[in-house]
N, C-alpha and C positions, 0 to 999 in steps of 0.2 A: 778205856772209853771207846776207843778206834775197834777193839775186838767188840764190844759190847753193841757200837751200832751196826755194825759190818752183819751180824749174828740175826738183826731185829731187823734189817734194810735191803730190799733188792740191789743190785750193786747200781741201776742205773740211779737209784732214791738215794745211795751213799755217794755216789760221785755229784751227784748234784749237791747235799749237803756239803761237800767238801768246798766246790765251787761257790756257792752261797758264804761262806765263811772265810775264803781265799779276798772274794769279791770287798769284803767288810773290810778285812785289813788294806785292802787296797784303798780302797774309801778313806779309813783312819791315816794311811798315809798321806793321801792327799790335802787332809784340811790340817792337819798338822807340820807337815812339811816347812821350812823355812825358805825362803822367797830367796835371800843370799844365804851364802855359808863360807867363810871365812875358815884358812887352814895354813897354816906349815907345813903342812904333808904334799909328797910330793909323788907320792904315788898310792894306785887310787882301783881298789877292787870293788866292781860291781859283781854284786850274788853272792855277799861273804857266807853267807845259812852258817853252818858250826866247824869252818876253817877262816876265823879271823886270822890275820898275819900282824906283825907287830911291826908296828915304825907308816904302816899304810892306812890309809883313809877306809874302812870297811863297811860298804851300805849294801841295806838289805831293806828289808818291808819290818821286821821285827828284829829286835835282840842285836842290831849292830851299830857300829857308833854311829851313822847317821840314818836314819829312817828314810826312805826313799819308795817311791813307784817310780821304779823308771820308765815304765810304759809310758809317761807322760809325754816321754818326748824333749824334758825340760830339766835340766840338773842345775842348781844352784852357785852354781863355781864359778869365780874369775875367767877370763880369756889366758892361756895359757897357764893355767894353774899345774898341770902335773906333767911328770915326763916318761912313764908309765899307767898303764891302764890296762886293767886285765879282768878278762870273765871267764868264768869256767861253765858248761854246760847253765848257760841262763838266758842266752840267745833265742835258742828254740821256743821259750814258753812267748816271746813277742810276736804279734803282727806285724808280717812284712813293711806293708805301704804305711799303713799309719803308727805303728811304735817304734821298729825296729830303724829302720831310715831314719829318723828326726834325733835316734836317741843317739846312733852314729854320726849327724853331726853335732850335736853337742860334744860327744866326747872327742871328735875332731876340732872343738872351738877350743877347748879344755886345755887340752896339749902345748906344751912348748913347741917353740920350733926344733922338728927332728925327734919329737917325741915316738914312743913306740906304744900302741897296742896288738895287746895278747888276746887273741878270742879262740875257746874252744866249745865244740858242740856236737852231736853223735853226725856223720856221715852218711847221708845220702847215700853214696857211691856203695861204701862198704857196706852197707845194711842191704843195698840193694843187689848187689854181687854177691853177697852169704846167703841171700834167702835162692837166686839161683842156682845156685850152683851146691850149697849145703839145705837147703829148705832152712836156714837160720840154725841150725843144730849147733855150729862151732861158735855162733853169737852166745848162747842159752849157756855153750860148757866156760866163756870167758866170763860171762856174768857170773856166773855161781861160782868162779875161782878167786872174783873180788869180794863178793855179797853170800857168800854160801851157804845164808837161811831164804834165798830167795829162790824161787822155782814157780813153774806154771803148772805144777798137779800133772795130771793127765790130759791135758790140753795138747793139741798136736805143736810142732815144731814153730811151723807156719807163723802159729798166733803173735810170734814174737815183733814180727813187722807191724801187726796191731798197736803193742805195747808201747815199741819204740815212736810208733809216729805220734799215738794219741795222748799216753799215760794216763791214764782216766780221765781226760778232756783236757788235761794242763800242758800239749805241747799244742803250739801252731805250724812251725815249719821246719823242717829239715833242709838243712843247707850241703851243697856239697862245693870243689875248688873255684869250680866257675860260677856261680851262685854267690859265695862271699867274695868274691873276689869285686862282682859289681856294682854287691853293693857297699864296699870298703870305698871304691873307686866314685861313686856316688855321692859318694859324703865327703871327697875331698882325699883322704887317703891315697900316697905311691908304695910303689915296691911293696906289691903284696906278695908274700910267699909262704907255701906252705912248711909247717917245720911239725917237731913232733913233741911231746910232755917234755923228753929229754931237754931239748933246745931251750923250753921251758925255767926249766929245773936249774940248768946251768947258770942262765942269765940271773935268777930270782932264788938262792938257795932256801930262803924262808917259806916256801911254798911246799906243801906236802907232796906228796905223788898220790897223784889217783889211780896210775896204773892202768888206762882206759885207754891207749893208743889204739886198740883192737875196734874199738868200733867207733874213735871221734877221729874226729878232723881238726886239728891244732893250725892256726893263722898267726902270723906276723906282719903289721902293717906299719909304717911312719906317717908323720905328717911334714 
């Protein structure tokens, strides 16, 4: 179906279809949603898409155990419910001032005391330092050594900073160290520091590897 309308649709008519359909589910999460949510689990991925992990709390918009928009700002959970909290590239698709900040402190409300979250998201710095200094070329060969049905055709290099900032309208920002750092520290969050998937990986072995150090930015914060 995705080939089929891609084929029949200008791409700005198919990116908008997609976002008109994005927008829906978002909707269905919201009138759906439960007001509380009651858990045993004590750690808790926001953006699980098709890496749930086992023994953790997994919300997403569709298809994970708890249905969520967390653009809202508003998570259902006790005051100190979990003692991790992790996203992986889900950050970027929120608004700054009005989703991204409120939804940070929720998940600063969330936490125990000395709890830890994990946020990863593509880099500012490095996206912007590769298209310098490589016009994005070494981005384009790390992508396709993870993804390697994926390619920009005949498109020049450059385009890739498009890609990454916009993704067919579904990203809002790129964050880099000092950037999440303010706003970690905003929402209540010490000891921000930067670490890498590895540091990641250690701490959480349940966690798959995405292999994505090349072009994200990996955070570790306490409350």
């Amino acid at each position: 179906m995705k080939t089929y309308l891609k084929s029949k649709l200008s791409m700005r008519q198919y990116e908008l279809l997609r976002m008109a359909a994005f927008e829906f589910k978002r909707w269905k999460c919201r009138v759906t949603a439960p007001k509380k949510f009651a858990t045993e689990l004590k750690q808790l991925q926001l953006g699980s898409g098709a890496r749930p992990l086992k023994h953790w709390l997994n919300v997403d918009m569709i298809g994970s155990d708890l249905n969520l928009d967390i653009a809202t700002g508003s998570l259902p959970f006790a005051d100190n419910q979990f003692d991790v909290i992790v996203s992986q590239h889900v950050i970027e698709h929120l608004t700054l001032e009005d989703e991204f900040l409120p939804l940070l402190k929720e998940c600063h409300r969330s936490l125990s005391e000395g709890g830890v979250i994990w946020l990863s998201t593509p880099d500012l710095e490095k996206v912007a330092r590769s298209y310098v200094d490589h016009k994005n070329e070494d981005m384009i060969t790390d992508r396709q050594q993870r993804i390697p049905d994926w390619n920009m055709g005949s498109i020049p290099s450059q385009h890739f900073m498009n890609d990454i900032f916009h993704q067919q309208l579904e990203h809002r920002n790129l964050f880099d160290l000092e950037l999440l750092t303010w706003c970690l520290t905003e929402a209540g969050f010490k000891n921000v520091q930067r670490t890498d998937e590895k540091d990641l990986v250690e701490a959480h072995p349940e966690i798959p590897m995405r292999n994505d150090d090349y072009q994200s930015i990996y955070v570790r914060a306490t409350k």
